[in-house]
N, C-alpha and C positions, 0 to 999 in steps of 0.2 A: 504494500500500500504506500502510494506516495503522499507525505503527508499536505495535507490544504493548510495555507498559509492566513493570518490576519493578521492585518496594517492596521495599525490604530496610529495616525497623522491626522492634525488638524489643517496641515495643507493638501490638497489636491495636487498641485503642481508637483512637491517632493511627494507623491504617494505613486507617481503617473509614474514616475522615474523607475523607483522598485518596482511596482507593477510591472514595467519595459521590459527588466533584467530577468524577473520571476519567469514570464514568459518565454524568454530565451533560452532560459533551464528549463523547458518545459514540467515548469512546476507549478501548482493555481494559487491562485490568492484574492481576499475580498478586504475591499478598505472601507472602513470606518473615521468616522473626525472627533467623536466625541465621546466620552464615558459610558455614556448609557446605553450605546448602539454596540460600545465594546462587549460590553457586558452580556446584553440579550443576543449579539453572536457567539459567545463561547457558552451560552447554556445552551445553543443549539448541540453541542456536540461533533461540531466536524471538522473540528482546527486540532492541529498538534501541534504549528509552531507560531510563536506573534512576535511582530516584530513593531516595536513600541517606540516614538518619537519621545525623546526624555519629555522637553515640554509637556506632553499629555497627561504626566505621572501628578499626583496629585501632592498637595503640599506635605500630605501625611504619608510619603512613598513608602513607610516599615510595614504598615497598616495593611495599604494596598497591593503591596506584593505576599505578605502574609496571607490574606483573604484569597489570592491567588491560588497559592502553596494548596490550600487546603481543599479549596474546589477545585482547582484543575490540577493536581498532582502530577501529570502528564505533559503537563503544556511546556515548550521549550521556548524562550525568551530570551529575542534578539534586541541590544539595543540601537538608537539614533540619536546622534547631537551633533551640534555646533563647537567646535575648537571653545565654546566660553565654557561649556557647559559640562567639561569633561572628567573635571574633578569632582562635579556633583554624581556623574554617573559611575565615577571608579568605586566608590562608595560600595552599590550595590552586586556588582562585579567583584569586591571583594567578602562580599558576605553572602557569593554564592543564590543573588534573586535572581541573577541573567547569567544565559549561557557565553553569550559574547556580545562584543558593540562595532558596529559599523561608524564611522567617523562621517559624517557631513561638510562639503556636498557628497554624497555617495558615488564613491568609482565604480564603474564595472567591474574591474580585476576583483579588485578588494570586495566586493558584492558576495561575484562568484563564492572566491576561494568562503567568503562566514556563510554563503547560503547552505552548498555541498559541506561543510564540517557539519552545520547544523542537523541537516539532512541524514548526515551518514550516524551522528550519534542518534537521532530518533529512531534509525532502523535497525539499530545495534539493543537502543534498551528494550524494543518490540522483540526482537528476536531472541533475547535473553528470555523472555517469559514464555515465548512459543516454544523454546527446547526445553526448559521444564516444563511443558505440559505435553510436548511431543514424546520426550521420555517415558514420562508416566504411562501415557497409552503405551507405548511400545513396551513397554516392561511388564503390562501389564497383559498384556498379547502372548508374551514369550510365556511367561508363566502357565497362561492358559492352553497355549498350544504349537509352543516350538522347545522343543528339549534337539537339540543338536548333535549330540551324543549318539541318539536314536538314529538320526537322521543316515549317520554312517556305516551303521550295520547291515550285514546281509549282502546283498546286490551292489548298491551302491558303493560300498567298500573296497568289494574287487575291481571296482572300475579306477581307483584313486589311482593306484599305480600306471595303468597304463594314461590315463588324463595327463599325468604330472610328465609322463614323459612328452606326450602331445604339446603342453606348455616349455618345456625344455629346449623343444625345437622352435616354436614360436621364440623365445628370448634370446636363442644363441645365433639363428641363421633368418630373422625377419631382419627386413630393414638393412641399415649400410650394415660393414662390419665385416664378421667372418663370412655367411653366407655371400652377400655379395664379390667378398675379396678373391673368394674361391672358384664366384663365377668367373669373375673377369682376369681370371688367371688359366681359366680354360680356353678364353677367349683369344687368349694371348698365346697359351703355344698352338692353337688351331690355327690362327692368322698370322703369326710371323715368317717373314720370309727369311730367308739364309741368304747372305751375299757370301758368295764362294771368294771372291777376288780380297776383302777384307778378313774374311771366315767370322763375320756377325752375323745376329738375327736384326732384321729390322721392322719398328712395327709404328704403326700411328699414335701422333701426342696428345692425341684422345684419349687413347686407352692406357698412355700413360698416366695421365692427370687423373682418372678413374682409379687405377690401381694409389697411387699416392694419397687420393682422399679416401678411401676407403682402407687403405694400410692404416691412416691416422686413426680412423676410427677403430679400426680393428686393437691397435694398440690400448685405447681408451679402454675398451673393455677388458681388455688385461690387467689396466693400472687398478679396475674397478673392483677386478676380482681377485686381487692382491688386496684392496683393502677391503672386501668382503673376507677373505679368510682370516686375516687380520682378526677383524671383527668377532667371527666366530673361533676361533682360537683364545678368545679372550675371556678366561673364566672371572676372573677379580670383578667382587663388586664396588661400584664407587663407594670411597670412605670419606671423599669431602663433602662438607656441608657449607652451601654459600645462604645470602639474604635471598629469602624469596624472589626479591625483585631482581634478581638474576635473569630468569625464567621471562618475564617480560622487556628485557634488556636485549635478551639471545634474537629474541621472536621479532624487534623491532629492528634490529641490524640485519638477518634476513630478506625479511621484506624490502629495506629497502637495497641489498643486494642484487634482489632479483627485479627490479625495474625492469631489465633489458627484457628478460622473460615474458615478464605481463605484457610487454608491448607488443608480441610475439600477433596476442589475440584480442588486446586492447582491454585487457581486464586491469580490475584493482584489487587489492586487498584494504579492507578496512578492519582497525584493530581497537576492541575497547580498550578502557585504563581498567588497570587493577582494583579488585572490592577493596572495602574498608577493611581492617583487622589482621591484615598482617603483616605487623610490627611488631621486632624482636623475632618473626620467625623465618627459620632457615629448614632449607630440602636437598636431599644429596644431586648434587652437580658436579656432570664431567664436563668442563665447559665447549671445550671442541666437539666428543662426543656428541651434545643437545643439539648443537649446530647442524651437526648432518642432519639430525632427526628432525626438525622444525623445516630445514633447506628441504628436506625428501619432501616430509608432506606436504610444502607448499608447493612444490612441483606439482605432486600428484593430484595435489586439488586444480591447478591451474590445467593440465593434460586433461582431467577429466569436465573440465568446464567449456563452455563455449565463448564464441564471438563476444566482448563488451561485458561478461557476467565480473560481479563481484563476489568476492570472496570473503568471509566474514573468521574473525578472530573475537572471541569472546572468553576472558577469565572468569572463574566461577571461585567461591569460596565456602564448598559443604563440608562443615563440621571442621575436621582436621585436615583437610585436603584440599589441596588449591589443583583447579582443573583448568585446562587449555582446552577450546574447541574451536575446531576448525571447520567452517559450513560451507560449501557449494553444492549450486543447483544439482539434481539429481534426475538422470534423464535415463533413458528408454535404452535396455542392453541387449546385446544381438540375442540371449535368449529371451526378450521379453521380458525380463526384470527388473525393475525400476531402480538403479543406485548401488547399493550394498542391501541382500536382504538374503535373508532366510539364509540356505547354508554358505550362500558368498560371504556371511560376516565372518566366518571361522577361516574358512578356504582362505580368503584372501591373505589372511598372514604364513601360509605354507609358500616354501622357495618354490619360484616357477608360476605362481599359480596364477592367472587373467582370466578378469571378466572377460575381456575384450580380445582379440587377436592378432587388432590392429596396434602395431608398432608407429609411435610417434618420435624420428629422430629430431626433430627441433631441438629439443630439453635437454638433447645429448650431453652438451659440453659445460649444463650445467647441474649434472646429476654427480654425485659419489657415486652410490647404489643404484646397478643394473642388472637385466638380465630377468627383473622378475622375484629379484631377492631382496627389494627394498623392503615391504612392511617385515617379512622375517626379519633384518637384522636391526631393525629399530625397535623390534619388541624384544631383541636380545638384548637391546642397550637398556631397553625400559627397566626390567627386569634385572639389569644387574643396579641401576637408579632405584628396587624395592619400590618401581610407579609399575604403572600399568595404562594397556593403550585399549581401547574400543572403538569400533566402528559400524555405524549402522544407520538406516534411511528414516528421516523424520516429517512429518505433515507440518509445511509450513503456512499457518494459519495467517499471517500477515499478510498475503496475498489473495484476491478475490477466487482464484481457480483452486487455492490451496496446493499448488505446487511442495514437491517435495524437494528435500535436501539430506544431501548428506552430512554427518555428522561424525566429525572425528574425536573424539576425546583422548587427552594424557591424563591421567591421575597422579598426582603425583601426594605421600604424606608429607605434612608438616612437623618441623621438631622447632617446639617452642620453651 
């Protein structure tokens, strides 16, 4: 849902301006000049964010944004003013009544960049409450009628072996790399000619240039599966403990790492701030370790996402546990599947194992973990971190068609 925007300005003229820019974000908005009209629009209920001209604010502004707080709980608040007025409004900005403030006259740039923040934390705190209630149903589903364990015996069982080798071949010889290197080496002694007078072969710098980018990559996958074994040879559980806010440290150097990637499909990632409550606590971190794991998933969600989609980062703090989830849309898999569901949530962390069949080298150069062995060896790190990873497809109710998403979770305990 995108949210509908209200202007509360007593001028027309600066209201016409936002209004201009709103619409070029094709985002809605309805403006108001006066308190009373403010007020009987947001008991309508169809605004989530306002964006308030300071002048408008009443002389008693603790009051008024108070009385806010409490009826509209929800509502996010933008402010406006004039260069005089700025220290009246930092006031409220620092006591947390407004999300942010736009300066007067209002630029575009500067428009955009407070409307999209605004924007993106609304659909960040929506989304926080759709994945607890999307959990709940799905937890409560699995309870009722998926034991997974079950799901492996008998028939199904004896087919895992042979599947996995079927994925074995998909991951080693799909796409650039070995398969290909191997082609174009048959290629090469079928079509080289022998010059007797020199005693060479000679062949096209086609088939050169084919062989050298496909050597590169061929090598890539060996540096990968050197640090795949690596990884798996690696029994020690991490014994450092850093400040929580490591973990949201790791995740924001990432992201913006992988710029070049997102550009790839023109997607974003948006990331919430961390809940309240922990301070003074610490969680075991390997700090390079987390790195890959955070870098893999964001790959994986950005590969499995499409054209323009954003990707969403949300911290959770249940109980003793501070949780990472990572949300992309969730779309329609060659068996008919929608996402991660039913025995794909287990399967998917076995080496080798894809939904999908199609191999995407784009992400190559910026992946560690290949070949189909990524969520295995990130559940091997998890696991030696005493966290734990899940993945599975959630109904996400912020959207009118109730589109689903997938949903990744880290678990990680807290030591306070």
């Amino acid at each position: 849902m995108i949210p509908h925007i209200l202007i509360f300005d007593p001028s027309r003229s600066s209201a016409e301006v936002i209004l201009k820019y709103i619409e070029e974000l094709n985002y809605t908005a309805e403006h108001v000049v006066d308190e009373n009209s403010f007020r009987a629009s947001l008991r309508e209920g169809r605004f989530s964010i306002s964006i308030i001209e300071a002048t408008s604010i009443p002389s008693d502004g603790d009051t008024f944004f108070e009385k806010l707080k409490q009826n509209y709980p929800d509502l996010l608040i933008l402010l406006t003013a004039n260069e005089s007025m700025w220290n009246h409004v930092s006031q409220y900005l620092n006591q947390h009544r407004a999300y942010d403030f736009i300066p007067k006259p209002v630029e575009k740039g500067k428009f955009k960049i407070a409307a999209e923040r605004a924007v993106d934390f609304f659909i960040l705190k929506q989304k926080a409450e759709t994945v607890k209630e999307g959990e709940n149903v799905l937890f409560r589903k699995m309870i009722e009628i998926f034991d997974w364990k079950k799901s492996l015996t008998g028939k199904e069982s004896d087919n895992i072996a042979g599947h996995l080798i079927h994925q074995m071949n998909i991951s080693l010889f799909q796409g650039s790399g070995i398969g290909t290197l191997m082609s174009i080496v048959s290629v090469l002694l079928s079509r080289s000619k022998f010059d007797e007078s020199t005693s060479t072969y000679n062949f096209n710098k086609n088939l050169f240039d084919l062989i050298q980018e496909n050597y590169e990559a061929a090598r890539g996958m060996i540096d990968s599966m050197t640090i795949s074994q690596t990884i798996i040879d690696d029994s020690e559980d991490v014994e450092d403990f850093l400040p929580s806010q490591i973990l949201f440290e790791i995740t924001n150097g990432e992201v913006s790492d992988l710029n070049e990637a997102l550009n790839l499909k023109n997607q974003k990632i948006s990331v919430s701030g961390l809940p309240s409550g922990l301070s003074n606590s610490t969680l075991r971190c390997n700090t390079e370790k987390m790195k890959n794991v955070i870098r893999e998933l964001l790959i994986n969600a950005m590969k499995y996402s499409k054209e323009n989609d954003t990707i969403y980062i949300i911290f959770f703090l249940k109980e003793n546990f501070l949780e990472l989830k990572i949300l992309n849309p969730a779309y329609e898999n060659p068996d008919h599947s929608v996402g991660v569901t039913g025995k794909h949530e287990q399967l998917v962390f076995e080496p080798f194992y894809r939904i999908s069949s199609v191999v995407d080298d784009n992400y190559a150069k910026y992946e560690q973990f290949r070949f189909g062995l990524g969520l295995s060896l990130i559940r091997k790190i998890m696991e030696q971190h005493n966290a734990n990873i899940e993945i599975y497809t959630i109904e996400n109710n912020i959207r009118e068609n109730k589109a689903s998403e997938v949903c990744l979770t880290l678990r990680f305990p807290l030591k306070r």
